[in-house]
PyMOL CGO cylinders between C-alpha atoms (Angstrom):
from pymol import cmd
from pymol.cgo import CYLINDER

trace = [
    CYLINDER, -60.21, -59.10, 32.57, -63.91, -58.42, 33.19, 0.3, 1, 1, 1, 1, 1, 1,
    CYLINDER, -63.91, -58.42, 33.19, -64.69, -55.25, 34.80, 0.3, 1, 1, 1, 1, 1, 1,
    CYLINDER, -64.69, -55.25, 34.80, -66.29, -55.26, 38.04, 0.3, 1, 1, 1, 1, 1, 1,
    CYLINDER, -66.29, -55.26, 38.04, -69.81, -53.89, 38.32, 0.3, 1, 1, 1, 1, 1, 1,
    CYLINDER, -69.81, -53.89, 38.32, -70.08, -50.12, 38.53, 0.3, 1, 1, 1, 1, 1, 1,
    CYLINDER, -70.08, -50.12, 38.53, -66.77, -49.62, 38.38, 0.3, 1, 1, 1, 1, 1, 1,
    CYLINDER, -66.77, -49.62, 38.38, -65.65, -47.37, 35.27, 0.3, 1, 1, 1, 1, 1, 1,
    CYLINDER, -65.65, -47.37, 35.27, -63.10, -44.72, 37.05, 0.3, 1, 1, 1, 1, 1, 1,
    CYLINDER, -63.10, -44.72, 37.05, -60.12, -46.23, 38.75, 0.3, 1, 1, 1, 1, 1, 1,
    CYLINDER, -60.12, -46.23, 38.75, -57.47, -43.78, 40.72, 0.3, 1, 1, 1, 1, 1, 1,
    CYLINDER, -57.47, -43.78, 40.72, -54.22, -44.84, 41.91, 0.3, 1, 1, 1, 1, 1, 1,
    CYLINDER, -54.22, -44.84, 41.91, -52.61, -42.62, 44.06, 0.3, 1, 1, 1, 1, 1, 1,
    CYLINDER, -52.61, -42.62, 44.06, -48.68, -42.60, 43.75, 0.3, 1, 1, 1, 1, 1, 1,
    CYLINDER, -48.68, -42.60, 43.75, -46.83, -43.67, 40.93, 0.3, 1, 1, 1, 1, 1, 1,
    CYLINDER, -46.83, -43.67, 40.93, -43.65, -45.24, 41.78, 0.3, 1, 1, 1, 1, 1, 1,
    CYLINDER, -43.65, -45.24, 41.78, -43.04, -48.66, 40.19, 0.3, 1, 1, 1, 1, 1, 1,
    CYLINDER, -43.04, -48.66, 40.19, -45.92, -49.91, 41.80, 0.3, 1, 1, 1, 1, 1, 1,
    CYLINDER, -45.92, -49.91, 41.80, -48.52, -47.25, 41.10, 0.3, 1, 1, 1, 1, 1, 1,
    CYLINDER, -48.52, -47.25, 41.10, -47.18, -47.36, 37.28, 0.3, 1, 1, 1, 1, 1, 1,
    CYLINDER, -47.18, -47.36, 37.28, -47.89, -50.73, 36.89, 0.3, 1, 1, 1, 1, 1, 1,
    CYLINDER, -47.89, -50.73, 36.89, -51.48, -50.61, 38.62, 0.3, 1, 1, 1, 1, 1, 1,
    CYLINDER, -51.48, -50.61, 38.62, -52.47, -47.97, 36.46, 0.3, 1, 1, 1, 1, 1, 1,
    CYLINDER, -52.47, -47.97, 36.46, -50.86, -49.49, 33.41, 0.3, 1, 1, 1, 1, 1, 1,
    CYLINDER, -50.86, -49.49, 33.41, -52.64, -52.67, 33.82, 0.3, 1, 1, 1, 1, 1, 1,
    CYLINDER, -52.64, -52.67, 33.82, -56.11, -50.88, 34.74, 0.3, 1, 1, 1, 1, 1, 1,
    CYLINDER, -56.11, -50.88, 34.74, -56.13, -48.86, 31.60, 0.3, 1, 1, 1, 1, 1, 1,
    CYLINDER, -56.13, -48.86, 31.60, -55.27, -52.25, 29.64, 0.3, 1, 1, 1, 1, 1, 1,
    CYLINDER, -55.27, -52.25, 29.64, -58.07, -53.49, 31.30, 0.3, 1, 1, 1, 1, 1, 1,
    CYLINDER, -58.07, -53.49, 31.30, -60.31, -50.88, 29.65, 0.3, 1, 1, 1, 1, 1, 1,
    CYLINDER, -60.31, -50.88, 29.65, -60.89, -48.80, 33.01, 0.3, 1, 1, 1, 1, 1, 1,
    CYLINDER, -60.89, -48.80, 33.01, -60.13, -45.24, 32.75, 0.3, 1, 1, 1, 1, 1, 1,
    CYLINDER, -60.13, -45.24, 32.75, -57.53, -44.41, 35.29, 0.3, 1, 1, 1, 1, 1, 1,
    CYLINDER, -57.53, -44.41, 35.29, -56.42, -40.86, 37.20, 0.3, 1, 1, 1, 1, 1, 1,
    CYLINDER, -56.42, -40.86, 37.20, -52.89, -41.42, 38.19, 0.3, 1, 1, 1, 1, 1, 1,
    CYLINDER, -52.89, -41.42, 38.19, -51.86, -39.07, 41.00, 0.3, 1, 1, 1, 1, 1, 1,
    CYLINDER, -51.86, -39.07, 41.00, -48.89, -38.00, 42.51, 0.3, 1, 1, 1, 1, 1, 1,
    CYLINDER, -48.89, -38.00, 42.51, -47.25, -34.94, 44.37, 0.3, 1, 1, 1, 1, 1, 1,
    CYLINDER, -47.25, -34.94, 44.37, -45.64, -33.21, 41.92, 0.3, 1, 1, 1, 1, 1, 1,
    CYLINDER, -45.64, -33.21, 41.92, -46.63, -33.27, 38.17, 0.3, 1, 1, 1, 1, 1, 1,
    CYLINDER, -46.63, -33.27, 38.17, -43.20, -34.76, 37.32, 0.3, 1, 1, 1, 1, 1, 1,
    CYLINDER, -43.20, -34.76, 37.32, -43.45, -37.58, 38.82, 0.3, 1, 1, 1, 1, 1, 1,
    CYLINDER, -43.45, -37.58, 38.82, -47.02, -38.10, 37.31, 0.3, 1, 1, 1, 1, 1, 1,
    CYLINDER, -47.02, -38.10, 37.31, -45.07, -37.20, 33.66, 0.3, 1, 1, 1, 1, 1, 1,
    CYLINDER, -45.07, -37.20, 33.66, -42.35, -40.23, 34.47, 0.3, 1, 1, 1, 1, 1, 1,
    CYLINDER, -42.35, -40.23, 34.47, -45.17, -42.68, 35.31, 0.3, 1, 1, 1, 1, 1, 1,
    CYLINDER, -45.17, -42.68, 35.31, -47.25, -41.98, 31.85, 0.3, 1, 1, 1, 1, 1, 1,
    CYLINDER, -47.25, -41.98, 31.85, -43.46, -42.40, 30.06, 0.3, 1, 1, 1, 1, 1, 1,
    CYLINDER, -43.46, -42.40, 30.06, -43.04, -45.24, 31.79, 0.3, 1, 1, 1, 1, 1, 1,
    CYLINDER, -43.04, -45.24, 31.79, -46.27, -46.63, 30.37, 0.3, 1, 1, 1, 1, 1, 1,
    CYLINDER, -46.27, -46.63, 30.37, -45.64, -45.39, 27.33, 0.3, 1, 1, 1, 1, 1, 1,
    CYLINDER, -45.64, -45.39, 27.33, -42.34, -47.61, 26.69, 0.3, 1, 1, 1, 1, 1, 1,
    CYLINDER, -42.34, -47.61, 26.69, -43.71, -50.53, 28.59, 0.3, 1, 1, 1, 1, 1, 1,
    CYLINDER, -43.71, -50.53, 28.59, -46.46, -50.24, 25.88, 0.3, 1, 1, 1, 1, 1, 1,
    CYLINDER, -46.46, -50.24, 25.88, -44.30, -49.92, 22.95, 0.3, 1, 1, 1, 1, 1, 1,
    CYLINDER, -44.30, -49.92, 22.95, -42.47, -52.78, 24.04, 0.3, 1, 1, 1, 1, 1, 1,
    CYLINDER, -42.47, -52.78, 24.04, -45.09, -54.70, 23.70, 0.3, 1, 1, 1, 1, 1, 1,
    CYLINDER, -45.09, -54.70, 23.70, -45.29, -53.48, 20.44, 0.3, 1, 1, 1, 1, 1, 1,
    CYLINDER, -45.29, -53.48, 20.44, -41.75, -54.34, 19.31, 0.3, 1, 1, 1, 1, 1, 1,
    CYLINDER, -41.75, -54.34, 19.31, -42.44, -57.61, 20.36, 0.3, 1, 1, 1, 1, 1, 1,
    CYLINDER, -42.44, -57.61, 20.36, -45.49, -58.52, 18.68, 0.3, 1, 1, 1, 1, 1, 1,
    CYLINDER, -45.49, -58.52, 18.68, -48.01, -58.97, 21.78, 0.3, 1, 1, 1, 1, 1, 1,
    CYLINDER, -48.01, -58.97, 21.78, -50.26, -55.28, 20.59, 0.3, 1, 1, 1, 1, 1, 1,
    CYLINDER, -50.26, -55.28, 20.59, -49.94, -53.78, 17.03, 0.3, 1, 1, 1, 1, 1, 1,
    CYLINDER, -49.94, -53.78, 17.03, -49.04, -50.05, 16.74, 0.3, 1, 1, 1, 1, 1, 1,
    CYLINDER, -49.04, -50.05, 16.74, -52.74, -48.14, 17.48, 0.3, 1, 1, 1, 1, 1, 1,
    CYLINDER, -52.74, -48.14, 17.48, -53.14, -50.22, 20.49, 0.3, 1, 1, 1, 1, 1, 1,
    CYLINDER, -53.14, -50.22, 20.49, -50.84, -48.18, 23.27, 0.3, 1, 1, 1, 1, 1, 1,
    CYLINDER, -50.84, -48.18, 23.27, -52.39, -45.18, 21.96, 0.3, 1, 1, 1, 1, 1, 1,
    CYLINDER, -52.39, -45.18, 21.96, -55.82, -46.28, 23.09, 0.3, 1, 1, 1, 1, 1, 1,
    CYLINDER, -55.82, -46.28, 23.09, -54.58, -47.31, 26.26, 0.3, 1, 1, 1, 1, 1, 1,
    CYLINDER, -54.58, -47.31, 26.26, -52.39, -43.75, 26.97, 0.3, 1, 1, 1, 1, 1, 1,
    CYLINDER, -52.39, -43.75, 26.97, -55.76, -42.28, 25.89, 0.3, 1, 1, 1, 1, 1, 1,
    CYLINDER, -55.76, -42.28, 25.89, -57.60, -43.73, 28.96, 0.3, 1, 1, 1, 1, 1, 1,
    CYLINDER, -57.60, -43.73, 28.96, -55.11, -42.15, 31.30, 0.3, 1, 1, 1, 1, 1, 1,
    CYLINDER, -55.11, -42.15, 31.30, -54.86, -38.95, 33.02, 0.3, 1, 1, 1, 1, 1, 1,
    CYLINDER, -54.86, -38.95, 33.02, -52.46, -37.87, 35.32, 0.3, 1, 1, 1, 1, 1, 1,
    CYLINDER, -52.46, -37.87, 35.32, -52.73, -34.84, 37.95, 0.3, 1, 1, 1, 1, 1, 1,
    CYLINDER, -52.73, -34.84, 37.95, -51.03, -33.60, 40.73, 0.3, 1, 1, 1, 1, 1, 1,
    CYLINDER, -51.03, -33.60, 40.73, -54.74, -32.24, 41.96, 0.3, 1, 1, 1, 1, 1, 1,
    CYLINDER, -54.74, -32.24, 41.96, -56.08, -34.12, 44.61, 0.3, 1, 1, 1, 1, 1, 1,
    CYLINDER, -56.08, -34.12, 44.61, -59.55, -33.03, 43.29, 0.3, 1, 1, 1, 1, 1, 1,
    CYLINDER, -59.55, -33.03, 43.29, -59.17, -34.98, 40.13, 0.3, 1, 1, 1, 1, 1, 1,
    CYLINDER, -59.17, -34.98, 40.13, -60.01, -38.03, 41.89, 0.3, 1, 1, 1, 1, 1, 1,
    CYLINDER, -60.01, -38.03, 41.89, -63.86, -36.55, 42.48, 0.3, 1, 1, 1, 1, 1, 1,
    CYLINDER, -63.86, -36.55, 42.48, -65.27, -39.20, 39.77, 0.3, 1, 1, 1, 1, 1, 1,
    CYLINDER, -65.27, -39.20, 39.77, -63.12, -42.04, 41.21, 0.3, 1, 1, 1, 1, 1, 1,
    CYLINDER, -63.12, -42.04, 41.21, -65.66, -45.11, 41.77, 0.3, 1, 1, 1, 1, 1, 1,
    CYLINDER, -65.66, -45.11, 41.77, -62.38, -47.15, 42.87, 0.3, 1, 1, 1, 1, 1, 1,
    CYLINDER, -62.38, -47.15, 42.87, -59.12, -45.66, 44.45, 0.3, 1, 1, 1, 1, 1, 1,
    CYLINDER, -59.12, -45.66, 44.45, -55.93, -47.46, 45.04, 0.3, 1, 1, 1, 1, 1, 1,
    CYLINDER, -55.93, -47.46, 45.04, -53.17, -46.44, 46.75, 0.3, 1, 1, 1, 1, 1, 1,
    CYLINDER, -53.17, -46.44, 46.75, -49.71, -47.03, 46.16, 0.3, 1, 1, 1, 1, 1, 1,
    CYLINDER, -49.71, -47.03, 46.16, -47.71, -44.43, 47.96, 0.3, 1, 1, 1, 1, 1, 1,
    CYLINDER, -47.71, -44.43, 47.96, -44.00, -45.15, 49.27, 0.3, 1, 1, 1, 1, 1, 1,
    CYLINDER, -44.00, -45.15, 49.27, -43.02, -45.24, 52.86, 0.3, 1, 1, 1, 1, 1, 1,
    CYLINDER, -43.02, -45.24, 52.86, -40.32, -45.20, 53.93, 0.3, 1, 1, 1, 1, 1, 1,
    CYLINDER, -40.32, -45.20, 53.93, -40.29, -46.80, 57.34, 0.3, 1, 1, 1, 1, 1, 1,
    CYLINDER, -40.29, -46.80, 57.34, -36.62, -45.29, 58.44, 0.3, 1, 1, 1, 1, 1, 1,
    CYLINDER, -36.62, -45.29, 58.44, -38.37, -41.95, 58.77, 0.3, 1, 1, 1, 1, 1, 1,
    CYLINDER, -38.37, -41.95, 58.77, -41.53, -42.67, 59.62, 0.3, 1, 1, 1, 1, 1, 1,
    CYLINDER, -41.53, -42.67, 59.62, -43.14, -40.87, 56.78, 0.3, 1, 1, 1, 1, 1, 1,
    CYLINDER, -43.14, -40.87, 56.78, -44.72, -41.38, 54.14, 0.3, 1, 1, 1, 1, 1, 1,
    CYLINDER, -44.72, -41.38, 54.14, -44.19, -39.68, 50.26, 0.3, 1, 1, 1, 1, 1, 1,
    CYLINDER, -44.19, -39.68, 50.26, -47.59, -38.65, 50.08, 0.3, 1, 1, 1, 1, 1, 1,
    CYLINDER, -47.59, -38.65, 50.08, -49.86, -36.38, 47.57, 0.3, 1, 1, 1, 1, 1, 1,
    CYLINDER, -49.86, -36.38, 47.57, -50.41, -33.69, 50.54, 0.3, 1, 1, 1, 1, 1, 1,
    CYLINDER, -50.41, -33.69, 50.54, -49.02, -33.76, 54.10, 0.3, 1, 1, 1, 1, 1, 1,
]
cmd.load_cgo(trace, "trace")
């Protein structure tokens, strides 16, 4: 992937399946990525989540071992909404759920 112009910070904001993967594939694309969510155990599943995805990856051949390192490394999850300040991109992946009209959201 080449990265776009000016762009070295990306955030994604909720990490459900979808989040996960956006920030999984940004930090494989050599961005660094905050990955935000509500409460800091979601944002502790999401990295996991990455984490195995990565050393699946492994198990099959496609990285060798140092590689998910490198890419965990370019990851940091919060629960802060103020961690997003150096954010030059900011994607957002939050559930709804459209029976209740609301959304799962970092801060109501």
């Amino acid at each position: 992937m080449v990265p776009v112009a000016g762009f070295k910070v990306i955030g994604v904001v909720g990490l459900g399946l979808m989040g996960t993967g956006i920030a999984q594939v940004a930090a494989m694309a050599d961005y660094d990525v905050v990955a935000l969510d509500s409460e800091k155990s979601l944002v502790d599943r999401s990295i996991a989540r990455i984490a195995s995805s990565l050393q699946r990856m492994v198990e099959k051949g496609i990285f060798p071992e140092t590689v998910p390192e490198n890419i965990l490394s370019r990851i940091r999850g919060s629960s802060a909404l103020e961690a997003m300040s150096d954010c030059d991109l900011i994607i957002e992946a939050v559930y709804e759920d459209y029976n209740s009209n609301q959304l799962r959201c970092c801060y109501r």
